[in-house]
N, C-alpha and C positions, 0 to 999 in steps of 0.2 A: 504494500500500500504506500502510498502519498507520504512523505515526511511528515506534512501538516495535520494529519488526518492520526498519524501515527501518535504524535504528540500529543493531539487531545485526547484519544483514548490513554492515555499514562496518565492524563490530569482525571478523566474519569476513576481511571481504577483509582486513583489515591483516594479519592471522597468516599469511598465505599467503608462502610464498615468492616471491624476484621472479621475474618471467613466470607467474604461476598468476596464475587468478582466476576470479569469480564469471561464470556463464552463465546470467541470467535468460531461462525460457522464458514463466512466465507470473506473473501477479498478481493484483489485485482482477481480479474477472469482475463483470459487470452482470449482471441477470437474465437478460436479452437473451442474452448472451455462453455464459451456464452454457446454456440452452435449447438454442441450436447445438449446442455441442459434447456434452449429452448425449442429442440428439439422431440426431448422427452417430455416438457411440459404440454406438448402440441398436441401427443400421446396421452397425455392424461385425459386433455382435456375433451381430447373426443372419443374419448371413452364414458367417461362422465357425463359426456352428455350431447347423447347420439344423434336426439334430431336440430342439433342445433347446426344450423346455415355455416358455409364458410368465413364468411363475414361475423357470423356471432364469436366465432371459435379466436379471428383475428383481434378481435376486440378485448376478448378473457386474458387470452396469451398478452396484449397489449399493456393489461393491466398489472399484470403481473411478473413476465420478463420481457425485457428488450430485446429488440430483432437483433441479431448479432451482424453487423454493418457498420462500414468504417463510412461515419457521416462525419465532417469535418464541423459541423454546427451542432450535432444533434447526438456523439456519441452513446453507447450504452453506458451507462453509470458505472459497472464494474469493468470495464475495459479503460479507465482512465485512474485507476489508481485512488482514485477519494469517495468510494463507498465501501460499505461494511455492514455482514450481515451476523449480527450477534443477540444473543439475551445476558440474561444473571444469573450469576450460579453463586449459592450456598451452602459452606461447607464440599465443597467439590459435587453439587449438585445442580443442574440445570432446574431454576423455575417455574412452575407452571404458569404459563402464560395463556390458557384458556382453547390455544392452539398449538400445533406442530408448529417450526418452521418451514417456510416454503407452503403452508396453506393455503392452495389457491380457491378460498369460498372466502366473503363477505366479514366473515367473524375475523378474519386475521387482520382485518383494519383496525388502525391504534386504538380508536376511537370506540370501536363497535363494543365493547363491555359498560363505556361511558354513557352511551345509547341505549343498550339494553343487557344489565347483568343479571340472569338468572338466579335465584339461591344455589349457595353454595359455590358462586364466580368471585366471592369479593377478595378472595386472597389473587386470585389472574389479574383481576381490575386493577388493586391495589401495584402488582407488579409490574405492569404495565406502565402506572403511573411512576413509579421509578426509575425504570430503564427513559423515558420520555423525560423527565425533569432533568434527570444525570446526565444524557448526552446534550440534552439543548444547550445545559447549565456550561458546558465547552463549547457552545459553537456548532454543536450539529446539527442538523436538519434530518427530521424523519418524511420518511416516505411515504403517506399515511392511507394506501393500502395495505402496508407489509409492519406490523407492529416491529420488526428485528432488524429493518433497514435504514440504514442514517450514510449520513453524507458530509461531507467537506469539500468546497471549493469545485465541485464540477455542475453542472446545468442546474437539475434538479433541485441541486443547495441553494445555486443565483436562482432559482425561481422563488423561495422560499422566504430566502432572505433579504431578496431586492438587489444582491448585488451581480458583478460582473462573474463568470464560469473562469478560474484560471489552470484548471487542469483538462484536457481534454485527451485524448485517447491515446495513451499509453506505448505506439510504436516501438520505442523497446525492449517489452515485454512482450511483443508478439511473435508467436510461434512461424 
């Protein structure tokens, strides 16, 4: 990942209580890497959900991974080095977050517990709201269909935050 991006997750983990901490699942992706998996997501998703149109399936996939394509404007987020897909772990345990990671349904939006938590969601809610307060609290921007994706310095982040994208797609790191 990104120096910049490296560095705020160090300042996160420091704020963590003792036994908490960060649970990186994923990082830079190479082209290679984004193609797989949105590839497999493609898989998923028409599988899951058979009569849905071409265009419905583009649009799921859309929401959920980037096309993997070298756009000099519009990069994938993990092919530039300043995204990061993680949660919290305590005591060397991964947190229930209400979802898997990579949950491509509606609840894995940050938000969707803050919307509607069922009894028995307020420990995911709650965690949720930490992982959210802790990375903003550096500088990052969450993705807010993917409760575990945050961002530094590439598009997604300038959309967020109003400013300018200074990291964009990663050339060498491509395979």
């Amino acid at each position: 990942m990104r120096r910049g991006l490296a560095l705020r997750l160090a300042q996160a983990a420091e704020k963590l209580p003792e036994g908490w901490s960060l649970l990186i699942f994923d990082g830079l992706r190479t082209m290679r890497l984004q193609q797989a998996l949105y590839d497999q997501f493609r898989e998923v998703v028409i599988r899951e959900r058979l009569q849905a149109s071409p265009a419905e399936i583009e649009m799921v996939l859309d929401t959920f991974v980037a096309k993997p394509v070298k756009r000099r404007n519009r990069p994938a987020p993990h092919t530039t080095g300043g995204a990061v897909d993680l949660t919290l772990s305590k005591n060397g345990t991964a947190l229930d977050m209400g979802t898997g990671f990579d949950d491509l349904t509606a609840m894995a939006h940050t938000d969707w517990l803050e919307r509607s938590c069922p009894p028995g969601q307020e420990d995911c809610r709650d965690a949720r709201r930490i992982l959210y307060n802790l990375m903003t609290s550096v500088g990052l921007a969450n993705y807010p269909c993917e409760w575990w994706h945050y961002a530094y310095g590439e598009r997604q982040w300038a959309v967020r935050t109003g400013k300018s994208p200074f990291y964009g797609y990663c050339k060498e790191c491509d395979e």
